[in-house]
C-alpha positions in Angstrom: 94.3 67.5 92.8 94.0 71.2 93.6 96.3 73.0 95.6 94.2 75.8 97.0 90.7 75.0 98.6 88.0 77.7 99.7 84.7 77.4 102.0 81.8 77.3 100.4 78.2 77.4 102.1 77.1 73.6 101.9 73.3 74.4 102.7 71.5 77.2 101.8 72.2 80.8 103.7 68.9 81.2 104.4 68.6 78.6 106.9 69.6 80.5 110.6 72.7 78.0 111.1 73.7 75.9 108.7 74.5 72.3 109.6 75.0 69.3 107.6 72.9 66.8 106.7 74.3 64.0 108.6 73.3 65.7 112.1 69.5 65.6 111.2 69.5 61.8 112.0 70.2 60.7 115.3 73.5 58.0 115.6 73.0 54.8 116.7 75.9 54.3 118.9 77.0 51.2 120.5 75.7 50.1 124.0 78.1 51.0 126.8 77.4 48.9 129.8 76.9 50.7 133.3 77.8 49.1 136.1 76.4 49.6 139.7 79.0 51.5 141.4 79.0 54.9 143.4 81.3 56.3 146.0 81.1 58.9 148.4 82.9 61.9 149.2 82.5 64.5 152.3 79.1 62.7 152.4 78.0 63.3 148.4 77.5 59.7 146.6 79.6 60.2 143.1 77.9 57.7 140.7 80.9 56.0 138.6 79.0 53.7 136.2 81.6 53.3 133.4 84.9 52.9 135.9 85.2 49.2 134.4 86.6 51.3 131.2 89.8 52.1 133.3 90.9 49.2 132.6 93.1 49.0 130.2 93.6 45.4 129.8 90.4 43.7 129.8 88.9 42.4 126.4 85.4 44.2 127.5 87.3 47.5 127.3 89.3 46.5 124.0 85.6 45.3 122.8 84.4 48.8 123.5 87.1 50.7 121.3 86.7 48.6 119.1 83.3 49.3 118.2 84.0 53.3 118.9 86.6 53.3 116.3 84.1 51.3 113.8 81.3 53.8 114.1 84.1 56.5 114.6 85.9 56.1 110.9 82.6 54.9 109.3 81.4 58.4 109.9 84.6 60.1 109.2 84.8 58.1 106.0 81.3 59.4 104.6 82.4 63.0 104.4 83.4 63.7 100.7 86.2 66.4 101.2 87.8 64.2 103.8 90.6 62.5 101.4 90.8 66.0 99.8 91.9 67.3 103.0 94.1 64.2 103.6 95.8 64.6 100.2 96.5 68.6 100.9 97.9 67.8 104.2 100.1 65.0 103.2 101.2 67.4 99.9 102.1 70.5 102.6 103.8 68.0 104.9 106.0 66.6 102.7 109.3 69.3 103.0 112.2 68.4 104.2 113.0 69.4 107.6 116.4 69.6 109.2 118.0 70.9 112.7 120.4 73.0 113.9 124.0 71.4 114.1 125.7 70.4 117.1 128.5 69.2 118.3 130.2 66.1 120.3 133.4 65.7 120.6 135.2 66.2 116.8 131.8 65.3 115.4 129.0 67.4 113.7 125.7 65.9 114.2 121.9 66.9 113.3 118.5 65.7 112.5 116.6 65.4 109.3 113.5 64.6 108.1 112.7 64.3 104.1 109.5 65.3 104.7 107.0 62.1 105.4 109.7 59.6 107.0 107.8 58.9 110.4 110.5 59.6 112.7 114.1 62.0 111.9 117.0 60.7 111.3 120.4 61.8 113.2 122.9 62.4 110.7 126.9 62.9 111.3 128.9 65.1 109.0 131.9 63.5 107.5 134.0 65.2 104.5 132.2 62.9 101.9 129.2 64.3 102.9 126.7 62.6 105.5 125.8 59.4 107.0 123.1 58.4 108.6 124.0 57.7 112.4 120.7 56.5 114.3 117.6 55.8 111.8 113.9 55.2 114.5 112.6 54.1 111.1 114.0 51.0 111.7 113.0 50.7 115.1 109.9 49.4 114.1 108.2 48.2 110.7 104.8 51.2 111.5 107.3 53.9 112.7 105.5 53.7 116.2 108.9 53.0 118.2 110.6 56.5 118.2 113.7 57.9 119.9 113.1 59.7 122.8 115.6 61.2 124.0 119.9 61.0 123.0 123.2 62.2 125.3 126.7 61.5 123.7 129.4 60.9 126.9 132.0 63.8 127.6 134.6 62.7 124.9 131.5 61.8 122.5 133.3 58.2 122.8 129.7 56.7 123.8 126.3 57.3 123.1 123.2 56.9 124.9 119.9 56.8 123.7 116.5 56.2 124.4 113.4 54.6 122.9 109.9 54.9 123.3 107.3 51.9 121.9 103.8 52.8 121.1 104.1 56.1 122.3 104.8 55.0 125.6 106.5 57.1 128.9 108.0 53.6 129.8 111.7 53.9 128.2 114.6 51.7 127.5 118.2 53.5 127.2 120.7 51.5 124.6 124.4 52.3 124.7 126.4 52.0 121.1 129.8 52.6 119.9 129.7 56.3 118.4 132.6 55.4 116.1 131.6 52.1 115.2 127.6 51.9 115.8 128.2 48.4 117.9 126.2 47.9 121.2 128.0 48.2 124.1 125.9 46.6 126.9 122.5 45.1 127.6 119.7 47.2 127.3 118.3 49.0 130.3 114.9 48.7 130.5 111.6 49.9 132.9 113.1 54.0 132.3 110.5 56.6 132.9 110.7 60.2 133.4 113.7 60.4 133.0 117.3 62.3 131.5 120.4 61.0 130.8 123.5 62.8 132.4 127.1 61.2 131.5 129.7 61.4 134.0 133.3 61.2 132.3 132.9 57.9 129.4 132.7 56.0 132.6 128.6 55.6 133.2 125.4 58.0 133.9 122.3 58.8 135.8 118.7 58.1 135.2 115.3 58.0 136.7 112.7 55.5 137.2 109.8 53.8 138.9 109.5 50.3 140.4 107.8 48.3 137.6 103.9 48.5 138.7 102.1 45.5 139.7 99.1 45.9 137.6 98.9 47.7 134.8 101.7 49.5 134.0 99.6 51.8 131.6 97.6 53.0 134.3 98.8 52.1 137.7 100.0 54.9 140.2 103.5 55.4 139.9 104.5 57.9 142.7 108.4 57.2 143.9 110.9 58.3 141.9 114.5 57.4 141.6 118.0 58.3 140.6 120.2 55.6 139.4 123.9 55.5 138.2 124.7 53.4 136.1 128.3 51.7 135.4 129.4 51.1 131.4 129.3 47.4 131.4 127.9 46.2 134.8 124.2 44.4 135.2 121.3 46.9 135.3 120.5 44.9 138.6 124.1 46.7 140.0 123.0 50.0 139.5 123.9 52.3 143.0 120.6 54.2 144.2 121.8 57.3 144.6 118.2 59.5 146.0 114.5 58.2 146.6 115.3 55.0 148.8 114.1 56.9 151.9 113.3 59.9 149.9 109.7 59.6 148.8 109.3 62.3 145.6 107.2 61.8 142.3 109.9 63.3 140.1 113.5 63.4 140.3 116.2 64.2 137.8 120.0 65.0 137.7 122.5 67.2 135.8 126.0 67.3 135.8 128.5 70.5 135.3 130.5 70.9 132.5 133.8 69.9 134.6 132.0 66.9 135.8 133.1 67.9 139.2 129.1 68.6 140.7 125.8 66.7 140.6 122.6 68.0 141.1 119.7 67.0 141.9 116.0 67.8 141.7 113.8 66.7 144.0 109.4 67.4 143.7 106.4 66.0 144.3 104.6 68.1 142.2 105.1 69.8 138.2 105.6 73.0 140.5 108.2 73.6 142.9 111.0 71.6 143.9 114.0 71.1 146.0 117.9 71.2 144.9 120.7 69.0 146.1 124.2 68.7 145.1 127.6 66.1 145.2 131.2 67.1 144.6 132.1 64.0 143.0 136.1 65.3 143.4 135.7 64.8 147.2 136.3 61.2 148.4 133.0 59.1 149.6 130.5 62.5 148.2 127.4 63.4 150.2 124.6 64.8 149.5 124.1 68.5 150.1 121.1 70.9 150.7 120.6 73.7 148.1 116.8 74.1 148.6 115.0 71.4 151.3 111.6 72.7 150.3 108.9 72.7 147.7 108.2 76.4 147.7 109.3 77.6 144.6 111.4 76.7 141.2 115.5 76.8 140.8 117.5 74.9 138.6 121.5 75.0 138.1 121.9 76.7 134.9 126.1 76.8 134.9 129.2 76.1 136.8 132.3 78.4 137.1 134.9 76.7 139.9 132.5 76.8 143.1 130.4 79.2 141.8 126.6 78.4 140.9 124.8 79.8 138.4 120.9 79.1 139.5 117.9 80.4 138.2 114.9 81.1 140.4 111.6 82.3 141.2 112.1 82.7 144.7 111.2 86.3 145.5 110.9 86.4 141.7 108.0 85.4 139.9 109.4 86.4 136.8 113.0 84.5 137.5 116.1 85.7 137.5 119.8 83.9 137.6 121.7 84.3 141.4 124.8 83.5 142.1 126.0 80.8 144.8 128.9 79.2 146.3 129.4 75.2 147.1 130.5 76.2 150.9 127.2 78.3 151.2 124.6 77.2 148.6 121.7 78.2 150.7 119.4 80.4 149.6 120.3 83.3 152.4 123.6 83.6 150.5 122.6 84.1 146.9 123.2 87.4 145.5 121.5 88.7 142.1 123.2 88.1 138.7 120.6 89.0 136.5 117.8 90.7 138.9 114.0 89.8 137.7 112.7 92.0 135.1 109.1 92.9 133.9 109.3 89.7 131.8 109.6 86.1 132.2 113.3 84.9 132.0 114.3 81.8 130.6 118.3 81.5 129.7 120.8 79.3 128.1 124.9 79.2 127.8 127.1 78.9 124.7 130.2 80.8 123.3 131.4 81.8 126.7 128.1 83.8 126.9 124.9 83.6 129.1 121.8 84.4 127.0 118.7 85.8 128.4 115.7 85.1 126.5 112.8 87.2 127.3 109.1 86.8 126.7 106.6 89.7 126.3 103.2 89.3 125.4 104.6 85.6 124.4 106.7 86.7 122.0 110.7 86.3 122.4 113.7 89.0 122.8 116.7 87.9 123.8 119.8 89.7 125.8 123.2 89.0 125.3 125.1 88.7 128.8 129.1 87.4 129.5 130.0 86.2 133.2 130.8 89.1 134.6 127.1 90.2 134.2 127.4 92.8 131.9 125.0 93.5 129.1 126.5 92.9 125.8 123.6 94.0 123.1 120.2 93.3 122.4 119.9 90.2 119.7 118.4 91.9 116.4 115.8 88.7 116.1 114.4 88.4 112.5 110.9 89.2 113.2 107.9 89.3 115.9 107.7 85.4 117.0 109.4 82.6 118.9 113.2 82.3 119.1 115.0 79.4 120.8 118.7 78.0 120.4 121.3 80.1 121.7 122.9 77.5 122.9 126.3 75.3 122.7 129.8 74.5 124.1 132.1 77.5 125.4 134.1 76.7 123.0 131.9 77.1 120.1 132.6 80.3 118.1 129.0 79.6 116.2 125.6 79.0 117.8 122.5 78.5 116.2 118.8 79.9 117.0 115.5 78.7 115.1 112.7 81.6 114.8 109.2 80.7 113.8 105.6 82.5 114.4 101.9 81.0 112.9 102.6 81.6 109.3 107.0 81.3 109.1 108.0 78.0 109.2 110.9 76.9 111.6 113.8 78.7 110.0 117.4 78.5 111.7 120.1 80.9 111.8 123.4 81.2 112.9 124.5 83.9 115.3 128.4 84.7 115.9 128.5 85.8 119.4 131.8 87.9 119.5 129.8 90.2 116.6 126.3 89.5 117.2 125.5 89.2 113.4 122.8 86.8 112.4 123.0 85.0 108.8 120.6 82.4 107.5 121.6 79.3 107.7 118.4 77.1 106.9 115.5 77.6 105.5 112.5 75.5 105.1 110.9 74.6 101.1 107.6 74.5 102.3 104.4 74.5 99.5 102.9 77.7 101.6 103.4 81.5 101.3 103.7 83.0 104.1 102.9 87.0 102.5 99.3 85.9 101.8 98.7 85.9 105.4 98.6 88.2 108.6 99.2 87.2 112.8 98.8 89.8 114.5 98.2 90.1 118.5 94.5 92.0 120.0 93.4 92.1 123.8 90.6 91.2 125.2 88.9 91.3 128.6 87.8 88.6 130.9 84.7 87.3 132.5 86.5 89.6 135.5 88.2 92.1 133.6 91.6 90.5 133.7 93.0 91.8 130.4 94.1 88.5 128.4 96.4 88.5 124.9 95.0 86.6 121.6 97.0 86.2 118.7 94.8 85.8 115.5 95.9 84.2 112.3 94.0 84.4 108.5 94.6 85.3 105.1 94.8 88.9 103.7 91.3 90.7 103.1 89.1 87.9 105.5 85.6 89.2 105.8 84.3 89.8 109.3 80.9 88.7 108.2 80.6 86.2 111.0 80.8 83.5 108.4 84.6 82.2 109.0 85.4 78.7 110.0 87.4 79.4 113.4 89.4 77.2 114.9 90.4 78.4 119.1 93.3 77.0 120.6 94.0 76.9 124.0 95.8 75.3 126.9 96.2 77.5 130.1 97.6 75.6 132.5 101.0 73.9 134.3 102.6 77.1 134.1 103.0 76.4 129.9 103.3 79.3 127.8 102.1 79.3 124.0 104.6 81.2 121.9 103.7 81.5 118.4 105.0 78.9 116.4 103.9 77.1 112.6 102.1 74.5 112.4 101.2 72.5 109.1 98.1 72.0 109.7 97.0 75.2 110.8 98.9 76.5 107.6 96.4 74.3 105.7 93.2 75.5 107.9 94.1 79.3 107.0 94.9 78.5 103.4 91.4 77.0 103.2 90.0 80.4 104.6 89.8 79.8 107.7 90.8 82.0 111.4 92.8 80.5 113.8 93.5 82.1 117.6 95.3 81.1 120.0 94.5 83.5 123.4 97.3 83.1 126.5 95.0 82.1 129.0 95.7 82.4 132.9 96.9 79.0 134.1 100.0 79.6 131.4 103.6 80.9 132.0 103.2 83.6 129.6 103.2 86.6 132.3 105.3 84.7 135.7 104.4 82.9 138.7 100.9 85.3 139.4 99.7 84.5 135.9 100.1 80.6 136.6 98.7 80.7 140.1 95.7 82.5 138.7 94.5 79.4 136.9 95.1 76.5 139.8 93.2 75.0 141.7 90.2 76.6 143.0 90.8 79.9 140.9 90.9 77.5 137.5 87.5 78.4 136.6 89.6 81.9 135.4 91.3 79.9 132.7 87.7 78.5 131.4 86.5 82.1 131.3 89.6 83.4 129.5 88.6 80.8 126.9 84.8 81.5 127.1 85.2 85.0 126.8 87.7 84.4 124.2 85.1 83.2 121.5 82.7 86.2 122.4 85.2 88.3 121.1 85.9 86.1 118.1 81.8 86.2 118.0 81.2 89.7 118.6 84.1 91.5 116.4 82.5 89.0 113.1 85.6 86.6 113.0 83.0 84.0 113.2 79.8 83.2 114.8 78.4 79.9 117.2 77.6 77.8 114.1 81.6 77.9 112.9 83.6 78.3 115.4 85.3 74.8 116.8 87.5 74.9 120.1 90.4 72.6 120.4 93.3 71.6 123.5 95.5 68.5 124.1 95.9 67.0 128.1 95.4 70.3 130.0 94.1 72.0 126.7 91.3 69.0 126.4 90.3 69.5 130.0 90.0 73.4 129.1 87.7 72.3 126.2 85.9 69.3 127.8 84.9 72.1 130.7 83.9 74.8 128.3 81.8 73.3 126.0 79.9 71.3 129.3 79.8 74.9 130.7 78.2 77.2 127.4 77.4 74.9 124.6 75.9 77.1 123.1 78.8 79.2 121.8 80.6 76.0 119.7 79.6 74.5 116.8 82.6 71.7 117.3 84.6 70.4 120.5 87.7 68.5 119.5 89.1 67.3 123.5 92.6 65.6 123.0 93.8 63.4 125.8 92.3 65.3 128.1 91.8 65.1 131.6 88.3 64.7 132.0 87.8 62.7 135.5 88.7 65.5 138.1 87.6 63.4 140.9 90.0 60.4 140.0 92.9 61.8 137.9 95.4 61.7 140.7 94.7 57.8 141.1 97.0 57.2 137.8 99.8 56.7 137.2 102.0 60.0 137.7 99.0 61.9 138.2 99.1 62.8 141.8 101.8 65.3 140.6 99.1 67.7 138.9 97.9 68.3 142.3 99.3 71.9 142.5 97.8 72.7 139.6 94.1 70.8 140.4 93.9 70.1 144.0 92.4 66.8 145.0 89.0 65.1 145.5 90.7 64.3 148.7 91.9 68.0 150.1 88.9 69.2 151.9 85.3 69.4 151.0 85.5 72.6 149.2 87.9 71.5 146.8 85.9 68.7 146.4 83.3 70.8 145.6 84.9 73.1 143.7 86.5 69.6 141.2 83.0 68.2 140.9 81.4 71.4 140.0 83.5 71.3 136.5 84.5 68.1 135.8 83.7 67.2 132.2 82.5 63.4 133.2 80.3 64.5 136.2 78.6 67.6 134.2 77.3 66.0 131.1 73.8 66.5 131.2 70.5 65.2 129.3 69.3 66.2 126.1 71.7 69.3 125.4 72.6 70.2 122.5 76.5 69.9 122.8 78.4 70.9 120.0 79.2 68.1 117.7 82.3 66.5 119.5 85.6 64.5 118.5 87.4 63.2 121.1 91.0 61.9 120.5 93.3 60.0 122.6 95.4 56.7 121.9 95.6 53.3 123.8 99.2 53.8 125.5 98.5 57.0 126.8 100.4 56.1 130.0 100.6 60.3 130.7 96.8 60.9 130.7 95.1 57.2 130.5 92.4 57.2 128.1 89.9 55.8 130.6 89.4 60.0 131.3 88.0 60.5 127.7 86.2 56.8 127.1 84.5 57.7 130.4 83.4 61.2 129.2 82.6 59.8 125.6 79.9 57.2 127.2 78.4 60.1 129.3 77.5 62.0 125.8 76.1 58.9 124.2 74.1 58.0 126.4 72.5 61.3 127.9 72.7 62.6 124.2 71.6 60.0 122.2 69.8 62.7 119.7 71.5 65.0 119.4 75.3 66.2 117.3 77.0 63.4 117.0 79.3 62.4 120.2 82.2 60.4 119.0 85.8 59.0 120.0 88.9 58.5 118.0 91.3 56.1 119.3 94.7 55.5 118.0 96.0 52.2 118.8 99.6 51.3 119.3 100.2 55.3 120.3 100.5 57.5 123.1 99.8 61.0 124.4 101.7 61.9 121.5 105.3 62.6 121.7 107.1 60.4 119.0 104.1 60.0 117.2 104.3 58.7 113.3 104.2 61.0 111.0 101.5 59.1 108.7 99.5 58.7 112.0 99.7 63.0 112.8 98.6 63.6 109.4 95.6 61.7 109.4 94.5 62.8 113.2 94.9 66.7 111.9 93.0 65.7 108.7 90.2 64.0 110.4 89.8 67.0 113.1 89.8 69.4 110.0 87.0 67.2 108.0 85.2 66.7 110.8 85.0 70.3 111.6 84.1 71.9 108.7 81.4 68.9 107.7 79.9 70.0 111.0 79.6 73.9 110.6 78.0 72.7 107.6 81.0 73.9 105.1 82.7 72.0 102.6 85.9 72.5 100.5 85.6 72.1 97.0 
């Protein structure tokens, strides 16, 4: 097998856009039944004919994805560089991966992959060498039970993990002898949303719902709750400790370092939340008001004594780190620690030090700070990209960051704090060289003249011809910033000759609070325009042209795309929507869903939000005989984050209003879910399958 592909023109240049053969024949795709059912709104009657595909558990639905996977993979199958791609893929994949160490208790513990296991593996250091300490290969026999989420107790004495089945939010949290391996109590089941934060060895706190009555892959889950849980007492036993009365969508809890405080945060949305605390030391512990409103963001980043370290946006869109005391957490007492700066502030602790990691134009720099506030250096960082680590035990006289951009692989590399000298401590073998390639950043301007960052990725020498295979990325929402960081697949889709670009669209977190707000709810047609106008540059500047450039997002991301191509089809030669949310008028009716809300807005607010959702919702805007780009929709069966019903219900409106036109078609994974802890084997072959049937449809192959 070769190593190195290139494009090649599969039909003749002549032709005004090439496409490939298989789009001159209509598909036959199979019938989706349409049921009689509308609604109404503010007085406007919604027609909902495929709503009987919400559910989840009926064997007319499974019926239906059956027969979409079998026309699906039957077309995927027939393109001849598909396995080529496959092979490639699998052949780039296969390096071994491992993480930064870290610490628990006298232990040394970190992850490794060998390259195509499904899931890592958490090794512990020992002086013969290492031993495997938790395998979530041998979860399950398919590698689609994966390890969530792992917190070791204070000592280290216990550890508490948990697992995830079929790619489910749904959780169960096992407890084992770190020493030994041995179980130390029944498994705690029906977990969702949730951390684990150890108090002492003696127990922790976690989060869940009620178990829903109907499905719980789709059902509303809306009240939150913190548990604590004793070391061997029933799960039935556990002490609610907030959302009995308190009725909040997500709630979480941290512990300091002494174990003296909890915290707790409080929100109804994925913006904004309130802060509570308990001194545990104090005899029968209440709990106390930090923030009791929804208004902006804080967390508890550190503990000294009664001192708070919390980082905010209030009065900062940017952030910045105040200072607070347990007598007078309230907000009218904080005073600055590190005042906002022109860049968005996210920090972390370790060595005795406070790190604050900068982004600018979504790339990373990082300040070095101790406790009394002062400024220590500047971290030398190893080049122009993504930086994250920094972070470990006071104690620790070693930490460890990882640096990575669109063509360097995840490296890691220690950092001594007391000198501030960097030293390579990993480095990935990956079949790819990274000098045969250029990233590089460009502006561009919006449909309003909002002035938007684009990174662009391709080999050395690329002619801007117009005839380049272009693959644009975006996500722009939830306040979710996209740093540069390497991807194997996009490795491969460059080494084939082909641009990738990934612009920071409003919606994101790249440039504070303002930049995010600028993309919500009835200002989110900005983020669709950021993208729009996004492939006009790539059009206009000879990057590529309409006939090869493919636009691709996942949740958020495959609303952005869904929207966009619905909205100027005529720009795309490909859509590839990934669990996306599609359904604008019913999202919020599933399970956490109602959360998105500050980002969306509901059906329910007022009419001009109505309005405003139904005006681009990808289900309610497909319309007859267009010619869409040709379209691959993904999304998996236990999606429990963004139910699949959104993308089989915008997959039936392009059959059957398109029924002529580029193909229309769904991919489904089965026993997987929106796709954290997703196999390996099963990531490879989605990418591969995207990349195949892109190119087959902008009428390139790879030979």
């Amino acid at each position: 097998m070769k190593t190195q592909f290139i494009f090649k023109p599969l039909i003749s240049a002549l032709l005004p856009c090439a496409i490939s053969l298989s789009n001159a024949q209509p598909m036959t795709y199979p019938k989706t039944f349409q049921q009689d059912l509308s609604y109404t709104h503010f007085g406007t009657t919604i027609k909902d004919p495929y709503r009987w595909l919400e559910d989840d558990r009926s064997e007319q639905t499974k019926t239906w994805v059956t027969q979409q996977n079998e026309l699906t993979f039957k077309h995927l199958e027939q393109i001849p560089f598909r396995k080529e791609i496959t092979d490639r893929l699998t052949q780039m994949w296969n390096y071994e991966r491992i993480s930064a160490p870290f610490n628990k208790g006298k232990r040394v513990f970190y992850y490794k992959n060998n390259g195509l296991q499904n899931q890592s593996v958490l090794y512990r250091k020992t002086k013969q060498g290492e031993v495997v300490f938790l395998d979530p290969n041998s979860f399950s026999k398919d590698g689609t039970t994966s390890l969530a989420d792992l917190k070791f107790s204070k000592s280290g004495k216990y550890c508490a993990y948990q697992i995830s089945v079929a790619g489910s939010d749904w959780r169960k949290i096992i407890v084992i002898d770190t020493k030994s391996g041995a179980l130390v109590e029944d498994t705690l089941i029906d977990v969702k949303f949730s951390g684990i934060a150890w108090y002492k060895d003696e127990g922790f706190y976690y989060s869940s719902y009620d178990r829903p009555k109907g499905s719980e892959l789709s059902e509303k889950t809306d009240q939150h709750k913190l548990y604590y849980h004793k070391l061997g007492t029933k799960q039935s036993q556990d002490q609610l400790i907030f959302g009995n009365t308190e009725k909040r969508r997500y709630v979480s809890a941290s512990l300091s370092k002494d174990m003296r405080f909890l915290f707790i945060s409080a929100a109804n949305s994925t913006s904004g939340n309130e802060l509570y605390f308990m001194d545990l030391n104090t005899k029968n512990p209440s709990i106390k008001t930090i923030v009791g409103n929804f208004e902006n963001d804080h967390y508890v980043l550190d503990t000294r004594k009664d001192k708070f370290y919390i980082v905010t946006n209030l009065k900062a869109p940017n952030k910045k780190i105040v200072l607070a005391n347990a007598e007078n957490p309230e907000p009218q007492n904080w005073t600055d620690f590190i005042p906002e700066a022109n860049h968005v502030l996210s920090p972390s602790t370790g060595a005795n030090f406070i790190f604050a990691q900068y982004m600018i134009d979504a790339v990373s720099a990082v300040k070095q700070y101790d406790y009394s506030g002062k400024l220590i250096r500047d971290i030398k960082l190893p080049g122009v990209g993504t930086a994250s680590g920094f972070s470990g035990n006071e104690k620790d006289k070693l930490l460890y960051y990882s640096f990575t951009n669109y063509i360097t692989p995840g490296t890691i590399y220690s950092f001594e704090p007391k000198s501030g000298t960097s030293q390579l401590y990993q480095s990935p073998k990956i079949k790819f060289n990274p000098s045969a390639y250029e990233s590089y950043q460009v502006f561009y301007e919006s449909k309003d003249g909002t002035r938007v960052p684009m990174i662009i990725t391709h080999k050395k020498g690329l002619q801007f011809d117009g005839n380049n295979p272009t693959l644009l990325y975006g996500y722009g929402g939830f306040n979710v910033s996209l740093t540069p960081t390497f991807s194997v697949a996009n490795a491969l889709w460059i080494e084939m000759g082909g641009v990738y670009a990934v612009p920071n669209l409003r919606g994101g977190g790249e440039y504070g609070k303002a930049w995010h707000k600028a993309g919500t709810k009835m200002q989110k047609q900005n983020v669709f325009d950021d993208f729009i106008a996004a492939a006009e540059y790539l059009i206009t500047k000879g990057y590529s042209s309409p006939s090869k450039l493919a636009i691709s997002g996942r949740s958020n991301g495959g609303l952005l795309v869904g929207a966009t191509m619905t909205q100027r089809p005529d720009l795309f030669a490909v859509a590839l929507p990934g669990v996306g949310v599609l359904d604008m008028l019913r999202y919020h009716t599933f399970t956490a869903g109602a959360g998105w809300a500050y980002d969306y807005g509901t059906a329910e607010d007022n009419p001009e939000m109505f309005n405003y959702l139904l005006g681009y919702s990808p289900v309610h805007n497909v319309k007859t005989n267009v010619d869409y780009p040709a379209t691959l929709i993904t999304t998996a069966d236990h999606d429990d984050r963004v139910v699949p019903a959104h993308s089989f219900k915008f997959a039936a409106e392009l059959q059957e209003k398109n029924p002529k036109g580029r193909p229309m078609l769904i991919r489904i994974d089965v026993n997987a879910g929106h796709g954290a802890g997703k196999p390996v084997s099963m990531t490879i072959q989605e990418y591969a399958d995207m990349m195949a049937f892109s190119l087959y449809h902008m009428g390139v192959q790879v030979q």
